[in-house]
C-alpha positions, 0 to 999 in steps of 0.5 A, spaced: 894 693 161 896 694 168 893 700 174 896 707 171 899 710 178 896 716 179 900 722 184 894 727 188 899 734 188 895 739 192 897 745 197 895 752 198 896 758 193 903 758 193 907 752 195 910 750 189 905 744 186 907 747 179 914 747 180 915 740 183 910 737 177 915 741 172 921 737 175 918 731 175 916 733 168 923 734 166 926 727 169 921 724 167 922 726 161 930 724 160 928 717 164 923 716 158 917 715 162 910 718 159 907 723 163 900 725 163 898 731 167 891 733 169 891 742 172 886 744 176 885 751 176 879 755 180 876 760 177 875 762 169 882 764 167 887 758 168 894 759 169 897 753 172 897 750 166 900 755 162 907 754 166 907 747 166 912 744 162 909 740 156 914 737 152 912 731 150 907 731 155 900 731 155 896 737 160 889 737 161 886 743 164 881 742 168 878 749 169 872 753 171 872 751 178 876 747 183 876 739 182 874 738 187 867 740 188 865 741 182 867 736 176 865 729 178 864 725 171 869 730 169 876 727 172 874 720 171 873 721 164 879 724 162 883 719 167 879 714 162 881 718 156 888 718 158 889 712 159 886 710 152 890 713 148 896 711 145 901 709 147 898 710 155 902 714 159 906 711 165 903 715 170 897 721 171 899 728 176 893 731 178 895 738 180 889 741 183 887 748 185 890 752 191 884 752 194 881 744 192 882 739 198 886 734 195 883 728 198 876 728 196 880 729 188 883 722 190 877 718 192 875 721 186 880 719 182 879 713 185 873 711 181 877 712 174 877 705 171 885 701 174 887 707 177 893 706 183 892 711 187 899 712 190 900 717 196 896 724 197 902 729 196 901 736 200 906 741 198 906 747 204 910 753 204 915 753 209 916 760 210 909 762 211 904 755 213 903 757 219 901 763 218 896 761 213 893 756 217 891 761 223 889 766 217 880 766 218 879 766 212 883 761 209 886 757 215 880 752 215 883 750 207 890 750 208 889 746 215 884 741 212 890 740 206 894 738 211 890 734 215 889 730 209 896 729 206 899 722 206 906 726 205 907 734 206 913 737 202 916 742 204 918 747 200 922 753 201 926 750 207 933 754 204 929 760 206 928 758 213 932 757 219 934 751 222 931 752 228 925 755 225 925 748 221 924 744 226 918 747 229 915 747 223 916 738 223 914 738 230 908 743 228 906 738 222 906 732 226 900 736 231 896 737 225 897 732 219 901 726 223 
């Protein structure tokens, strides 16, 4: 069996991680390719999971608490348990929490027996990202997100203006180059 890629799809609350992973859900499915999708949810009540398309996919709640900080053996077990199932899933989502640090969940992935971890992916809000990054209380987060994206989307560009857009890249290249 070869490495199962595994996509790292983190941002702050907000930027449309559970969107994407339900399109990549829907194409997938229509390609035939098998999903597996690992949610992250912080707190006691997950919701993300309950808004994933699940369709002939398998979605695995990682909840109480963000992924990042407090699972460990957790998200190596079910990245091993998926990838022993029958038939295997072509690749692995981990969609982490609004709050988690999507690199740190990586290296961890990373640990998982014939993994490939493909490029840490960052989704920010393009109406709002700047703006929460300056936030005191939540700045730092979405700044160290950023900071650790191998790629960052942006989501809702269609509400920005062009001019607005392009300070936006030129302020992504500062802070997450």
């Amino acid at each position: 069996m070869s490495a199962t890629p595994v996509f790292v799809i983190g941002g702050y609350l907000g930027a449309g991680k559970t969107t994407l992973v339900n399109r990549w859900l829907r194409e997938a499915r229509d390609l035939g390719i098998r999903l597996a999708v690992l949610v992250n949810d912080f707190g006691e009540i997950g919701i993300d999971a309950e808004l994933i398309v699940s369709e002939g996919t398998e979605v695995i709640e990682l909840a109480g608490g963000c992924v990042c900080c407090s699972f460990g053996n957790d998200l190596v077990g079910a990245v091993a348990r998926l990838r022993a199932r029958e038939p295997a899933p072509d690749c692995l989502l981990i969609e982490t929490s609004g709050v988690a640090l999507p690199g740190t969940v990586a290296r961890t992935a990373r640990l998982a027996p014939e993994v490939a971890l493909a490029p840490v992916l960052v989704l920010a809000d393009a109406t709002g990202v700047i703006e929460k990054s300056q936030d005191r209380y939540v700045g730092d987060t979405v700044l160290r997100q950023l900071a650790q994206a191998d790629r960052v989307l942006l989501s809702r560009t269609e509400l920005v203006d062009p001019g607005r857009l392009a300070q936006l890249r030129e302020w992504l290249q500062e802070v997450a180059p």
